[in-house]
N, C-alpha and C positions, 0 to 999 in steps of 0.2 A: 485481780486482773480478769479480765472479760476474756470468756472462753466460749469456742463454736462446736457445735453439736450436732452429727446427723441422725436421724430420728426417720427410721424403715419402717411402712408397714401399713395399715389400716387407719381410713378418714372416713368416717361417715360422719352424717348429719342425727343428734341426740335429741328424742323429744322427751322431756325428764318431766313426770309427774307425783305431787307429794300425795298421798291418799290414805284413809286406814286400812286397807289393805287390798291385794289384789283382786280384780273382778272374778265371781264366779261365772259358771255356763247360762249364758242368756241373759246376765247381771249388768246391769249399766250403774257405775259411779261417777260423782262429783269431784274433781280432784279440788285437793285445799289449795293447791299452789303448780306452778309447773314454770320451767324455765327450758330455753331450746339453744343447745351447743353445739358444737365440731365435736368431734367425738372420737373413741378411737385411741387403742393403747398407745400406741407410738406418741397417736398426736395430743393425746392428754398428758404425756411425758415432756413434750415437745414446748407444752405453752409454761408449766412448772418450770422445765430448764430456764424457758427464756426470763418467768416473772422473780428468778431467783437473780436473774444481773446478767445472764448470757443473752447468745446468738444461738437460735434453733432454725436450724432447717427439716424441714419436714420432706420425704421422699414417698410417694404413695400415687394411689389411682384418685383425681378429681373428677376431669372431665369437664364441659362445657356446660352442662343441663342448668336452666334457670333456680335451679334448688340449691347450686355449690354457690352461690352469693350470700347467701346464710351464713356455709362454712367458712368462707372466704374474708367476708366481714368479721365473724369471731375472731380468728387467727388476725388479721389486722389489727386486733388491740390487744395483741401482744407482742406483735413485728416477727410473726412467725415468716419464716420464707418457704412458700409451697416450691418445691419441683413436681411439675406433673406428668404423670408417664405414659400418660394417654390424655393429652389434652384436646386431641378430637372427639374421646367419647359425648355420646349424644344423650344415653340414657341417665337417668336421675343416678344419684351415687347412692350407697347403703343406707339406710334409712333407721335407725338402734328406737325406737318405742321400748320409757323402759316405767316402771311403776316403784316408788319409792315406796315401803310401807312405814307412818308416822308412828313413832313410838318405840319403834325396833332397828330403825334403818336400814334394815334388809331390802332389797331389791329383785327383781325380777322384769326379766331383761326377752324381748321377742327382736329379732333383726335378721339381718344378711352381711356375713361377713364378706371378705374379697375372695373366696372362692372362685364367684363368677367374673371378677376383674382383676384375674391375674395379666402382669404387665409383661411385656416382651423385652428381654434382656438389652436389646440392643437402643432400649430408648434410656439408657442411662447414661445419663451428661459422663464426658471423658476426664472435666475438673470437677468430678463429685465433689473428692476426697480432700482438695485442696483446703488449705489451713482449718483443717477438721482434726480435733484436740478430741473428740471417743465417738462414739457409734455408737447406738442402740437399736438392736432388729427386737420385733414383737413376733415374726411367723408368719405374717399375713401378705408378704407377697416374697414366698420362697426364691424363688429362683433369683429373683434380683438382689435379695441380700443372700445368697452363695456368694454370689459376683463381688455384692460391696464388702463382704468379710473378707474374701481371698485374697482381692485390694488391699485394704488394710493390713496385712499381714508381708505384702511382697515389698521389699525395700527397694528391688528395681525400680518399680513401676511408681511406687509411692515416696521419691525423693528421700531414700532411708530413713523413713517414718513410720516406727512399727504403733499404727492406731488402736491405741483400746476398745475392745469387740466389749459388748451387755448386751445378752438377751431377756428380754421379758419372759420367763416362761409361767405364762398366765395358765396354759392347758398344752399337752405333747400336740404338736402336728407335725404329720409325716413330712420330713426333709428336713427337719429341726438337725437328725442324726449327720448331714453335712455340712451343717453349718457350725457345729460343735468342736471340734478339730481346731476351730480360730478363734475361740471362745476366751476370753478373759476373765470377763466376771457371767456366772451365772446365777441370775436372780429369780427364784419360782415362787411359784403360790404349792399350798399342800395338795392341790389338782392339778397338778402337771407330774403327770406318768409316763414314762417312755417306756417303750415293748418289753414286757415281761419284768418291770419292776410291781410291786403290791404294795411298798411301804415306803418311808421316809427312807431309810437304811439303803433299800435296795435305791434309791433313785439317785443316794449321793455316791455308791461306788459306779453306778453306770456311769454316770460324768465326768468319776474321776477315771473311768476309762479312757476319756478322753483330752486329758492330762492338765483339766479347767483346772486353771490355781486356786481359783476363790470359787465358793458354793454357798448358797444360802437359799435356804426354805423358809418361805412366810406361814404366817400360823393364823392370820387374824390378829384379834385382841389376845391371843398367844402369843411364847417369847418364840424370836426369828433362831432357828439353828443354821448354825455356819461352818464350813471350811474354809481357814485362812492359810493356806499351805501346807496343810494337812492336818493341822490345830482346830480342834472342834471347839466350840462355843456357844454361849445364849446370849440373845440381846433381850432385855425384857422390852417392852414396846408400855406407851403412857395409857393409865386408864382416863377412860373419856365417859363423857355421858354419847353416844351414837345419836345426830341425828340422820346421818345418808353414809353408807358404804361407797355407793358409786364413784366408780375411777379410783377409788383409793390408792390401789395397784397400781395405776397407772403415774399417780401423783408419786407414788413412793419410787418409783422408778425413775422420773425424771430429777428428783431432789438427790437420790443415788448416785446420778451422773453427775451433777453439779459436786457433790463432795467426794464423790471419789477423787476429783482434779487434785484435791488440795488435802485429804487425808488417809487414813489407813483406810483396811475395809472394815473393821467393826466400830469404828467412830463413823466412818459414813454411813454403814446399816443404821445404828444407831440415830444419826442425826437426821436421815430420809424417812426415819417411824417418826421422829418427832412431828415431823408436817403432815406427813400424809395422817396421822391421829389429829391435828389442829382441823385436819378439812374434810375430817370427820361430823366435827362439828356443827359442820350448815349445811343446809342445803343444797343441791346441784353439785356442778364440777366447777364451776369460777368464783362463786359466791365467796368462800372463803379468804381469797387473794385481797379483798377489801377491807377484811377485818385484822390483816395481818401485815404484820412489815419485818423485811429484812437488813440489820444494819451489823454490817461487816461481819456477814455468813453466820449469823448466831439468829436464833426466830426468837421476837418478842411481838404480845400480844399489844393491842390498840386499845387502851382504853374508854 
């Protein structure tokens, strides 16, 4: 059954380049290859949800500038639906220049996040949340997903629809700590540190200070650690040949959201490494979606 998805946080425009390796000081390189996307945790979760059988909506800062036709065109071939929160803005949107290095698929990433286009609370649609089956906030426009979490959470407000909260935690940003309180699933990378944690240990009792049911730590090509209602765990995650890391996280989170609908949380942890490890494999952040098909929520390869 086809499920809708709100998807908070960070769009920019990605100029992805393949190369052997980063430029040094004064260095100019030839890239072997390059491809230009939408970009952006949320919204790299946002096109995953959708290329998996759903509806994504995407909630973020676009803006008008002749540069968001780019982005606007990507997400059209995947029937993404932009809400924009400043569709008057004039100036160009975030710009991600990132360098793929060949052989390793490590990355390395120069940009602007939305720091500088944070959105004013009050320009959020009043039927956000309407027939929205989970949420995922990335961090990057705080204050407006306060608002969409709190939402989700109030059965007044929200036709006694208590909406599953996922946050991205790619890296700790300050305000992250009030949005947590409404948190369902939280899903990090091993760089996301909240104040005065230094280790794995410390980061899953702060959380669960905040009485999240489900907890999970990404590791890479490590196995994912989890809390599943206080049940600790390993998911081993698939080995791959790497050829790009980029969006990985981002992919893994939106495959998250699709199978959380329909399973536990370590069979969705689980089945969200399966993909996000498949699109490991190519290069960029769409490329993969081509060599790949999904038939009745199980990933087989294309021969």
């Amino acid at each position: 059954m086809t499920k809708s998805a709100l998807f908070v946080g960070l769009i920019t425009l990605d100029l992805i380049y393949l190369a052997e390796s980063p430029p040094q000081n004064n260095q100019k390189l030839v890239a072997n290859d390059y491809t230009v996307a939408a970009g952006g945790p949320a919204t790299n979760a946002s096109v995953t949800f959708s290329y998996l059988g759903n509806k994504s909506q995407l909630l973020g800062v676009l803006g008008s500038h002749s540069m968001t036709q780019l982005i606007t065109t990507d997400l059209a071939n995947y029937q993404i639906r932009i809400i924009d929160l400043d569709p008057n803005k004039q100036t160009s949107p975030p710009v991600s220049s990132i360098i793929v290095t060949q052989g390793t698929g490590e990355r390395a990433v120069i940009s602007i996040n939305a720091v500088k286009t944070q959105a004013d609370i009050n320009s959020i649609p009043d039927d956000i949340l309407d027939n929205i089956d989970i949420i995922l906030i990335d961090g990057h426009q705080m204050a407006v997903s306060k608002i969409i979490a709190e939402t989700a959470k109030n059965k007044n407000k929200n036709k006694n629809k208590n909406i599953p909260v996922v946050i991205d935690g790619g890296s700790w940003k300050a305000g992250f700590e009030e949005i947590l309180p409404f948190v369902d699933y939280a899903i990090c990378s091993a760089n996301f540190y909240p104040p005065n944690c230094k280790n794995q240990a410390d980061i899953f009792n702060y959380l669960q200070g905040f009485n999240i049911p489900y907890i999970a730590i990404t590791h890479g090509e490590k196995p994912i650690e989890y809390l599943s209602n206080k049940e600790k765990g390993l998911i081993n995650v698939p080995k791959i040949k790497t050829i790009d890391t980029l969006g990985a996280g981002d992919i893994f989170h939106g495959a998250f959201c699709h199978y959380i609908l329909q399973n536990n949380f370590p069979q969705s942890l689980e089945l969200a490494s399966n993909i996000a490890a498949e699109a490991c494999k190519y290069f960029g952040s769409r490329r993969w979606m081509k060599k790949l098909s999904i038939v009745n929520c199980q990933l087989s390869i294309d021969q």
